[in-house]
C-alpha positions in Angstrom: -37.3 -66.7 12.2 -34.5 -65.6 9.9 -34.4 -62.2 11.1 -34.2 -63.6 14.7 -31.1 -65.8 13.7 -29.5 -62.9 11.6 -30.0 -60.7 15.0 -28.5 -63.5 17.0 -25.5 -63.6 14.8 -25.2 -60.2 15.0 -25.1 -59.8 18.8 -22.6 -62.7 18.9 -20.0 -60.8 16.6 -20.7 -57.4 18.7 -19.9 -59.4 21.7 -16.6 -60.7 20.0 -15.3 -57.7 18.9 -16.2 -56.2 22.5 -14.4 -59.0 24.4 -11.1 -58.4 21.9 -10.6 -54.9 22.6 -11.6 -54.9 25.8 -8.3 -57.2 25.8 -6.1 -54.3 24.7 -8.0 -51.6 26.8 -6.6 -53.1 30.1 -3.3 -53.3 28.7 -3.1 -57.2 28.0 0.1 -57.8 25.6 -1.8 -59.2 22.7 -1.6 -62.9 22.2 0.5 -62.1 18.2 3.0 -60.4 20.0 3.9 -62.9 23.3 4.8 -65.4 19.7 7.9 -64.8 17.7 6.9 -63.4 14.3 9.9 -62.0 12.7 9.5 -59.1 9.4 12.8 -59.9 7.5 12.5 -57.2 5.6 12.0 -54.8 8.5 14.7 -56.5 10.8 17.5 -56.4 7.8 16.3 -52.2 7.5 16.7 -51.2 11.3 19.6 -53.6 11.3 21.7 -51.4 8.1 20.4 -48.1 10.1 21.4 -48.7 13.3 23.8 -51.8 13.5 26.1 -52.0 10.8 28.2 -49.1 11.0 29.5 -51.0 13.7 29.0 -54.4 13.5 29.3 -54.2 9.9 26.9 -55.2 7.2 28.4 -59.3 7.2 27.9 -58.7 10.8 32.4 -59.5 11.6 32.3 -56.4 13.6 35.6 -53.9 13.5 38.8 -55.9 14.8 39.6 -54.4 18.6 36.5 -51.7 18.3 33.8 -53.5 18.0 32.9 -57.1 18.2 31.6 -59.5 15.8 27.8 -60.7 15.9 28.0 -63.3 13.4 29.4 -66.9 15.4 28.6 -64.1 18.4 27.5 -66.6 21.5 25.3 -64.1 23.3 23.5 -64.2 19.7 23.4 -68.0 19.1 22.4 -68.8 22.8 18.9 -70.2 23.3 18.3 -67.6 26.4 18.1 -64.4 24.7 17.7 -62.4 27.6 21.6 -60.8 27.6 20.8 -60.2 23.9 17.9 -58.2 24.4 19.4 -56.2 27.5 22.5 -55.3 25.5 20.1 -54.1 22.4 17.6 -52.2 25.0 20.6 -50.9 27.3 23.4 -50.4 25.6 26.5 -52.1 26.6 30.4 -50.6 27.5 33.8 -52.4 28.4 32.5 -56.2 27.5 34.7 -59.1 26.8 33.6 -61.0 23.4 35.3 -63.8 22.7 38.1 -63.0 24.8 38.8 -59.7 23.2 38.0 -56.5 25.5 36.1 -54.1 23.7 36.2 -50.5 25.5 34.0 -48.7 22.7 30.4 -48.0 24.2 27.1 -49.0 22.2 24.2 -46.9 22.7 20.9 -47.6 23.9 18.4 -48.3 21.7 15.4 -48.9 24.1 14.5 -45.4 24.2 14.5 -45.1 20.3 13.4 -48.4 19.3 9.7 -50.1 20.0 9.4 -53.7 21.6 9.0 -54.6 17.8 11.7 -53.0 15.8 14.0 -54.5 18.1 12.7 -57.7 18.5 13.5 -57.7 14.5 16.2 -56.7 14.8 17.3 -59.4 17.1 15.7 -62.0 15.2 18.1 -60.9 12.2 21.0 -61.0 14.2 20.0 -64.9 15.1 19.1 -65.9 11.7 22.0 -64.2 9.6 25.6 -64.6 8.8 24.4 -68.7 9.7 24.0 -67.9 13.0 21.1 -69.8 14.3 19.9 -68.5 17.8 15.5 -69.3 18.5 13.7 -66.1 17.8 12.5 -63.5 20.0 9.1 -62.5 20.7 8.1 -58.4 21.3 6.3 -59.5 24.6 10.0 -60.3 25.7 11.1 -57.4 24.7 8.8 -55.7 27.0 9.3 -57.6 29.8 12.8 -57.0 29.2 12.1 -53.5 29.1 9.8 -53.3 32.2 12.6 -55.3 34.6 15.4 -52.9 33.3 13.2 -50.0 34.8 12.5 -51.6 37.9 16.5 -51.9 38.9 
């Protein structure tokens, strides 16, 4: 009886396992990614290595070159969706707080994944007291998927 129970048991977690990659083989997003879950640590790193030559370390930007992201209100807004395009697709000649700013930024969707740059993002919203909701790498990728379908 107990090895019958034991085999059961067995079978069951098999079938578990089976049913969660099986998930990921047809290309599901999985469900820890469509949720926000923001690596501090991570997002302050990418942020110094990619961000803050411009947008400075405090995150005030350079006066007339390049605009601030702390009190930024594409980075406090509850819709993150222009934040995310800027970050994947770069951004030239936008107005930020009534200030034109001619110098281009770069791309980063082609050098960063769905995750490094949702932490980045998330850092942007949480530092400096900005206080913008959290982005999710699932909304990265959808982000990412519509940009290539216009």
């Amino acid at each position: 009886m107990l090895g019958i129970v034991r085999r059961n048991v067995a079978i069951v977690a098999v079938l578990s396992l089976g049913s969660l990659a099986l998930d990921r083989a047809v290309g599901q997003v999985p469900a820890d990614a469509r949720t926000p879950h923001y690596d501090a640590a991570r997002g302050e790193s990418s942020y110094m290595t990619y961000c803050s030559a411009c947008h400075g370390s405090n995150g005030e930007g350079r006066p007339g070159t390049y605009p601030p992201i702390k009190g930024s209100g594409v980075v406090t807004k509850d819709d993150a969706t222009k934040h995310i395009r800027i970050v994947l697709n770069g951004l030239q000649g936008a107005k930020a707080g009534g200030v034109l700013y001619s110098t281009s930024m770069p791309p980063f969707a082609g050098i960063l994944s769905d995750v490094d740059i949702a932490d980045v993002i998330d850092y942007e919203r949480s530092s400096w007291g900005n206080h913008g909701k959290l982005v999710a790498a699932a909304q990265i990728a959808a982000q990412r998927s519509s940009s290539k379908s216009h």
